[in-house]
C-alpha positions as CSV (number, residue, x, y, z in Angstrom):
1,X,0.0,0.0,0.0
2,X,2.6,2.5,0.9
3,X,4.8,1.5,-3.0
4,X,1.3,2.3,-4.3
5,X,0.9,5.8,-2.9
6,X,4.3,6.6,-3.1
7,X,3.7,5.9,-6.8
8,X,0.8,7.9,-7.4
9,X,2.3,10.9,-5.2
10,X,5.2,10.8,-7.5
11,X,3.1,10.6,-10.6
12,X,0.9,13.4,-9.7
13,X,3.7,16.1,-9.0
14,X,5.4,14.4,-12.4
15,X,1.8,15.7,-13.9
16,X,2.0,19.0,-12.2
17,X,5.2,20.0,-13.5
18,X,4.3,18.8,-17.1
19,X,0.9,21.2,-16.9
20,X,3.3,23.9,-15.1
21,X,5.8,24.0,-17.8
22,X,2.5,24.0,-20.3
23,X,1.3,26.9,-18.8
24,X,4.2,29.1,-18.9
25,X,4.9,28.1,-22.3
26,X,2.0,29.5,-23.1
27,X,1.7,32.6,-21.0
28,X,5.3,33.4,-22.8
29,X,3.6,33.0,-26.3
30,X,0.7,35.3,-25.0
31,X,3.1,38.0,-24.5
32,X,3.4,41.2,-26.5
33,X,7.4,40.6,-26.6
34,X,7.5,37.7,-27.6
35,X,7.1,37.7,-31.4
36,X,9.7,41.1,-31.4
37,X,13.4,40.4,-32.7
38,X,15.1,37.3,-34.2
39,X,18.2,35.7,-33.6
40,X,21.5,37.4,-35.3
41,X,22.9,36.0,-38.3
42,X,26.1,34.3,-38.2
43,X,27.2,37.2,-40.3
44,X,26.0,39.7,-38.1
45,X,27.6,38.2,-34.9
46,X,31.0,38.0,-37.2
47,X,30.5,41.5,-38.0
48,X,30.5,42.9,-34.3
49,X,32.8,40.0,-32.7
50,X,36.0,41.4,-34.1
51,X,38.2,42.0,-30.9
52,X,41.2,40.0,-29.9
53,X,41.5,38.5,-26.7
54,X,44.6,37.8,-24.1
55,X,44.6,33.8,-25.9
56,X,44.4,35.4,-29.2
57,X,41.2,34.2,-29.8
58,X,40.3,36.7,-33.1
59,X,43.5,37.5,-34.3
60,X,43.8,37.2,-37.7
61,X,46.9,36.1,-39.7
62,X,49.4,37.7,-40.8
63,X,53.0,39.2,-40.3
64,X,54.9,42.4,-40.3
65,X,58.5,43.6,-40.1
66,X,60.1,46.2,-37.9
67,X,60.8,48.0,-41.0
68,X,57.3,47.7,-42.0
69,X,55.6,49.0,-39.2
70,X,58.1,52.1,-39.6
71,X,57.3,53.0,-42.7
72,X,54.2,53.3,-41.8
73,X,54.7,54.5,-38.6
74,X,56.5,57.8,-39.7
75,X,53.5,58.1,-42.7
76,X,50.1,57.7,-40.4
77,X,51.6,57.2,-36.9
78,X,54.4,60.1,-35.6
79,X,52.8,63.5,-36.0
80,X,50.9,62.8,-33.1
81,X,52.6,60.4,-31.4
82,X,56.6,61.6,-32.4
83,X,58.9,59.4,-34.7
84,X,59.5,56.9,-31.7
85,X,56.9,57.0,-29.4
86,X,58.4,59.6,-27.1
87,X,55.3,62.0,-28.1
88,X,54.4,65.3,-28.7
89,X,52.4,67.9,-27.5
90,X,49.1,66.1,-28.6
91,X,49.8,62.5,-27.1
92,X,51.2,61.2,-23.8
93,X,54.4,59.0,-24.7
94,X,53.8,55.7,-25.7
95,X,57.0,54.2,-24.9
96,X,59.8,54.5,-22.0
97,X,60.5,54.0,-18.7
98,X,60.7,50.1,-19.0
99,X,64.1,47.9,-18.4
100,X,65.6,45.2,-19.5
101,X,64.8,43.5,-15.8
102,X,61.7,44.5,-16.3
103,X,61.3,42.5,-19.7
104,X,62.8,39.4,-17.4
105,X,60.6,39.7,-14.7
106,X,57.3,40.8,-16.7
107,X,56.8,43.4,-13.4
108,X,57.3,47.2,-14.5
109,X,59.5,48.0,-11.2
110,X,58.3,51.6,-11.5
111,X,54.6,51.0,-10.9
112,X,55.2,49.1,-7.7
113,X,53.7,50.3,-4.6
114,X,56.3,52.7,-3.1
115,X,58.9,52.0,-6.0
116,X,60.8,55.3,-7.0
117,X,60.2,56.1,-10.6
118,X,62.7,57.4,-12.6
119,X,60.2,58.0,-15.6
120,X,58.6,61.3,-16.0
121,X,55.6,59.9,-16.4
122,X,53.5,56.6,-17.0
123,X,53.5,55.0,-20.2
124,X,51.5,52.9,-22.1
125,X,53.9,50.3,-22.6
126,X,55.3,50.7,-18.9
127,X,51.4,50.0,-17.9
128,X,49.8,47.2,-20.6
129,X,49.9,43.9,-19.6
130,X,48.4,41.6,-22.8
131,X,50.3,42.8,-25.7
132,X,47.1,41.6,-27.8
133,X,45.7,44.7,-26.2
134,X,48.5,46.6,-28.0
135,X,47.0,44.6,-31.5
136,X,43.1,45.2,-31.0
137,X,43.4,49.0,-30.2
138,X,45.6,49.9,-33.4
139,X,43.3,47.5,-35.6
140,X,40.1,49.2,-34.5
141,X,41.4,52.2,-33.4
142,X,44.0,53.8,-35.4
143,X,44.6,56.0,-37.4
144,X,43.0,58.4,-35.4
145,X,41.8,60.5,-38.4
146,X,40.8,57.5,-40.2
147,X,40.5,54.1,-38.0
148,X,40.5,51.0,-39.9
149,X,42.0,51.7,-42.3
150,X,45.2,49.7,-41.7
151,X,46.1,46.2,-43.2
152,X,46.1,43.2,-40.5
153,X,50.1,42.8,-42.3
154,X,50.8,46.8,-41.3
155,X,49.4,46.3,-37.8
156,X,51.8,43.6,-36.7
157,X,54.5,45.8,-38.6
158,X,53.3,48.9,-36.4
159,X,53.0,47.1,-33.4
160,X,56.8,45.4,-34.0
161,X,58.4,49.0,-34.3
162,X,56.7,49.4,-31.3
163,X,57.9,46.6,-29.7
164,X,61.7,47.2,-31.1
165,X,61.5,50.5,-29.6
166,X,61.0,49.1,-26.3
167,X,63.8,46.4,-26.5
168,X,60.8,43.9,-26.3
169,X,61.6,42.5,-30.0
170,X,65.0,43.3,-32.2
171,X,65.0,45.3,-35.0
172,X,65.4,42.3,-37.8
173,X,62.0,40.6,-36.2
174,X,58.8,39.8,-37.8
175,X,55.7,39.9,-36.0
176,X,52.8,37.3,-36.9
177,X,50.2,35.3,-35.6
178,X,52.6,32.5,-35.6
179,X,54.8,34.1,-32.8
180,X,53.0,37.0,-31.1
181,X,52.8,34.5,-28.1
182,X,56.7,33.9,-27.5
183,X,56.2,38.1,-27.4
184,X,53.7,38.4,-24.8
185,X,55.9,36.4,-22.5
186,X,58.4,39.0,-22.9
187,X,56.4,42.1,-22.0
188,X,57.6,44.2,-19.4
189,X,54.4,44.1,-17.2
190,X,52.9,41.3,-18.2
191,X,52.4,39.9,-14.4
192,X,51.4,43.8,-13.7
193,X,47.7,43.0,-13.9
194,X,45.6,42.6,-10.6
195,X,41.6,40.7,-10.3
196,X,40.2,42.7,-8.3
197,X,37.6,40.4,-7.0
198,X,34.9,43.0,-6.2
199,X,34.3,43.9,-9.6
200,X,33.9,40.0,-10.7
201,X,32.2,38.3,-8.1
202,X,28.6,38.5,-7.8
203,X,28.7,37.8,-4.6
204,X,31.8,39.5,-3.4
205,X,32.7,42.3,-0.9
206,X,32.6,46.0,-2.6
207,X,34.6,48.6,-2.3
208,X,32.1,50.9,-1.4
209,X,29.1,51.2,1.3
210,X,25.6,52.8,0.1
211,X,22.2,52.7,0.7
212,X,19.8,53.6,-2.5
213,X,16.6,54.9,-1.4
214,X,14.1,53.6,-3.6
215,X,11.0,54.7,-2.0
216,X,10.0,57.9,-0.4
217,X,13.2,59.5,-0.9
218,X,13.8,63.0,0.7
219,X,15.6,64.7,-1.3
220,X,15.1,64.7,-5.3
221,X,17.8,63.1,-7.7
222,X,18.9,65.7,-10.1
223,X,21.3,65.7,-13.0
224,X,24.5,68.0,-12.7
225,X,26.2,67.7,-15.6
226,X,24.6,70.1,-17.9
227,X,27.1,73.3,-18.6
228,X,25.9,76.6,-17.8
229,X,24.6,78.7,-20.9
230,X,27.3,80.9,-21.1
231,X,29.2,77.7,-21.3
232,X,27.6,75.2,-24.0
233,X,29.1,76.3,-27.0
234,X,32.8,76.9,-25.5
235,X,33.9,74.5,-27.4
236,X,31.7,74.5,-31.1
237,X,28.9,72.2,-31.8
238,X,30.1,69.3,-29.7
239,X,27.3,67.4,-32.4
240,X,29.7,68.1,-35.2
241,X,32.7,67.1,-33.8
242,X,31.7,63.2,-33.1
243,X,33.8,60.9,-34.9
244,X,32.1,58.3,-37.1
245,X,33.6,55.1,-35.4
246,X,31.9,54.7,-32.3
247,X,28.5,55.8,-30.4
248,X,27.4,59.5,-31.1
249,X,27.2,61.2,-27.9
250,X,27.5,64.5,-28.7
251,X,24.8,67.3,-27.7
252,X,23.9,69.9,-30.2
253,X,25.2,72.7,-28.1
254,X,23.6,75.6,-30.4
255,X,20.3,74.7,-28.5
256,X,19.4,75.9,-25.3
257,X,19.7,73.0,-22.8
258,X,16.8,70.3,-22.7
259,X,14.6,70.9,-19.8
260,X,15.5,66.7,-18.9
261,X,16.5,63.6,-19.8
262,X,14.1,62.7,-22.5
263,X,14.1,66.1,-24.1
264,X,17.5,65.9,-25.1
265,X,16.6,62.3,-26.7
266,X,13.2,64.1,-28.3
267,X,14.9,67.8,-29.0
268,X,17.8,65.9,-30.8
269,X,15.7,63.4,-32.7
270,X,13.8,66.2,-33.4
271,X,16.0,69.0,-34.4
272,X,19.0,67.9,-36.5
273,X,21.5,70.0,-37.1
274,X,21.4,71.9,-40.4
275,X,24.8,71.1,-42.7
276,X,26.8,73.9,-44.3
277,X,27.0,73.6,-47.8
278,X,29.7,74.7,-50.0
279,X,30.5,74.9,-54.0
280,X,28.1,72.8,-56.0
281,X,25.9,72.3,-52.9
282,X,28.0,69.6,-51.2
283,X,27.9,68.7,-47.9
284,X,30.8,70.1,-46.2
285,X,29.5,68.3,-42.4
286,X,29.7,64.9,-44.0
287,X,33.4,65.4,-45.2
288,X,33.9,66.8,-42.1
289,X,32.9,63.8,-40.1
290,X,34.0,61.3,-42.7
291,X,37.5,62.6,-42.4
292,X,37.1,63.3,-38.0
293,X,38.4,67.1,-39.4
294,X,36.0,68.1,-36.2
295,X,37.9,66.0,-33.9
296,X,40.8,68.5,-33.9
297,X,39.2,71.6,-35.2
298,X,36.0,73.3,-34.0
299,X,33.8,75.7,-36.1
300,X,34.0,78.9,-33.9
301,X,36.4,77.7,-31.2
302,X,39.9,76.1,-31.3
303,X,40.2,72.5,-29.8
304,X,43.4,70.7,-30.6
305,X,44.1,73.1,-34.1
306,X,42.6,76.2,-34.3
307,X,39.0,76.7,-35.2
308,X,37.7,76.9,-39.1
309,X,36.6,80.3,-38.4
310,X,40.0,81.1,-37.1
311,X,41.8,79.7,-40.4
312,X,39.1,81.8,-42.8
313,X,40.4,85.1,-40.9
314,X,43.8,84.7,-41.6
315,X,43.6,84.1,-45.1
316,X,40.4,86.2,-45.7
317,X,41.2,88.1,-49.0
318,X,44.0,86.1,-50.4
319,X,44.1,85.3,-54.2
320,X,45.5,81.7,-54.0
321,X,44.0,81.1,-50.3
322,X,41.6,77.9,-51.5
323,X,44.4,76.4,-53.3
324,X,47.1,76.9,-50.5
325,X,43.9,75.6,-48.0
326,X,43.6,72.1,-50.3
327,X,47.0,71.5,-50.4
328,X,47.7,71.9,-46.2
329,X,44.8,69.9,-45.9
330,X,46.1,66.7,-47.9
331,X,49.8,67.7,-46.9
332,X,49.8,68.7,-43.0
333,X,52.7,70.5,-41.2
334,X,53.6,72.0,-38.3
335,X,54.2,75.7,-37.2
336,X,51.6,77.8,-38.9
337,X,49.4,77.7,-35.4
338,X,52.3,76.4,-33.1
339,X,54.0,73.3,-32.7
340,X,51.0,71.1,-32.5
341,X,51.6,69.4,-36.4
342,X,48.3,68.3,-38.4
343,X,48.8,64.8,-39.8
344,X,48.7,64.2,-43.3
345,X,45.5,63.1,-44.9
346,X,46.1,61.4,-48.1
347,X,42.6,59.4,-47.9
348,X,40.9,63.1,-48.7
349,X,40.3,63.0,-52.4
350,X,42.1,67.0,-54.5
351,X,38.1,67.6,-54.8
352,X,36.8,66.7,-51.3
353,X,39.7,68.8,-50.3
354,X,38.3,71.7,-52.5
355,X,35.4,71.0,-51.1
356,X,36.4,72.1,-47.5
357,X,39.1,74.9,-48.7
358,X,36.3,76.7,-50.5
359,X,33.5,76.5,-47.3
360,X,36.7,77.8,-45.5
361,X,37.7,80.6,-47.7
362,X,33.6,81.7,-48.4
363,X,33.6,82.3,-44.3
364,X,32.0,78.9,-43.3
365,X,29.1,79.2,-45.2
């Protein structure tokens, strides 16, 4: 008697969870979500998962030289960043203040807790541990003016100049997918990196001590990071100056400030800025942002270079002034507004580069 109701209690909860699992099948199906979206495409996923990780998972093949990467280096690389990573005045120095113990020890002496430094100042390849970090950030990163640009074979050759520069490779070596492994175990702070268990553990002891009030608060939240008026437009339309790699998070700071959070989605959404056009009625913002001109140059205000407007009143009148404009602007140099240089940009086609000369010269309209 008890085997028999033992049995029959067993197969009535078995029935239970059967109609259970019916019912929430269904109540999922019933729900106004549940048709939305599909499932990405392999092609999709492949088109996002492009980032290389510490196992060098994602890296594709390929090989560069030393002399490679300095080619390119000095051609796309060294006005902002100097001829051997030592900087400028646009760029904190990439490379110094490692040692040859250091490269034995994988431990930049330097950053240890209460280590004198003898460097003037962190770099980056005193303070990377993965040198596949090194990799991912110049493929998807770099040029800054034009990202993306670069060939998988002139990346390793970039990132080997790098490397030679900082005694991590010699100057005959050749980079590739092949050996990029035997490098990482030579990088001078390889054993530099720390898990710091409070930011990985679910269930692990923060750093920090606060209580949210969720209900009945008493005082208000409110948002403090909106400039004063007087303020918004110090530096030009911040809208213009977005690069097109990356999320846009620029505010359109001709506006007055939106009154909250979901005005500036609905004000922006709304109100899009209104491009300049020049000669033949092109677009002169879309060259602009194409070629991230508005990354170092504002409209009204200077940011890295001087300001557009700045440029039109010092050649305002000249005869050959949108000829002499083209040519700088494919060119670069140095000197003409300090020491900052302008890189090179040889991707701007002789008429896109008209283009911009003759909005300059015209007074930016």
């Amino acid at each position: 008697m008890k085997s028999l109701f033992k049995f029959s209690r067993q197969a009535a909860l078995l029935a239970a969870t059967v109609s259970a699992l019916g019912v929430g099948s269904a109540f999922a199906q019933s729900q106004p979500w549940a048709e939305i979206g599909r499932d990405a495409t392999s092609a999709e996923v492949k088109a996002w998962d492009i980032d290389v990780r510490p196992d060098f998972k994602g890296l594709p093949k390929g090989a560069g030289s030393v002399q490679l990467g300095e080619t390119v280096w000095l051609a796309k690389c060294s006005s902002c960043h100097g001829d051997f990573g030592e900087s400028n005045e646009v760029f904190t120095p990439i490379i110094g203040g490692t040692t040859a113990k250091d490269i034995e020890t994988g431990r930049v002496a330097a950053l240890v807790e209460g280590a004198p430094s003898t460097a003037p100042q962190k770099t980056t390849i005193m303070k990377v541990a993965t040198v596949s970090t090194l990799w991912d950030y110049i493929n998807r990163a770099m040029p800054w003016n034009n990202p993306k640009t670069l060939s998988a074979d002139e990346v390793f050759g970039v990132l080997a100049y790098l490397l030679n520069l900082a005694n991590v490779v010699p100057a005959d070596y050749v980079l590739s997918d092949q050996n990029i492994a035997e490098v990482q175990q030579r990088m001078p702070n390889r054993n530099g990196m720390v898990f710091y268990e409070p930011m990985w553990k679910v269930n692990g002891k923060g750093d920090v001590k606060n209580v949210a009030c969720m209900k009945d608060c008493a005082v208000d939240p409110k948002v403090h990071s909106f400039l004063p008026d007087f303020a918004r437009d110090a530096h030009g339309n911040i809208q213009q100056q977005n690069r097109v790699i990356g999320p846009v998070r620029g505010a359109d700071t001709t506006r007055p400030p939106p009154k909250s959070l979901t005005g500036a989605v609905s004000s922006a959404a709304a109100a899009p800025v209104a491009a300049p056009a020049a000669a033949g009625g092109a677009n002169v913002n879309n060259l602009l942002a194409a070629n991230a001109c508005t990354a170092c140059h504002g409209v009204k205000n200077k940011i890295v270079g001087p300001s557009f407007a700045e440029i039109a009143a010092k050649h305002k009148g000249k005869a050959d002034a949108q000829a002499y404009l083209a040519a700088k602007i494919k060119s670069g140099g140095s000197g003409v507004y300090g020491p900052v240089p302008m890189p090179a940009q040889p991707q701007i086609s002789d008429a896109d580069a008209k283009t911009i000369a003759a909005w300059i010269v015209g007074g930016l309209k």
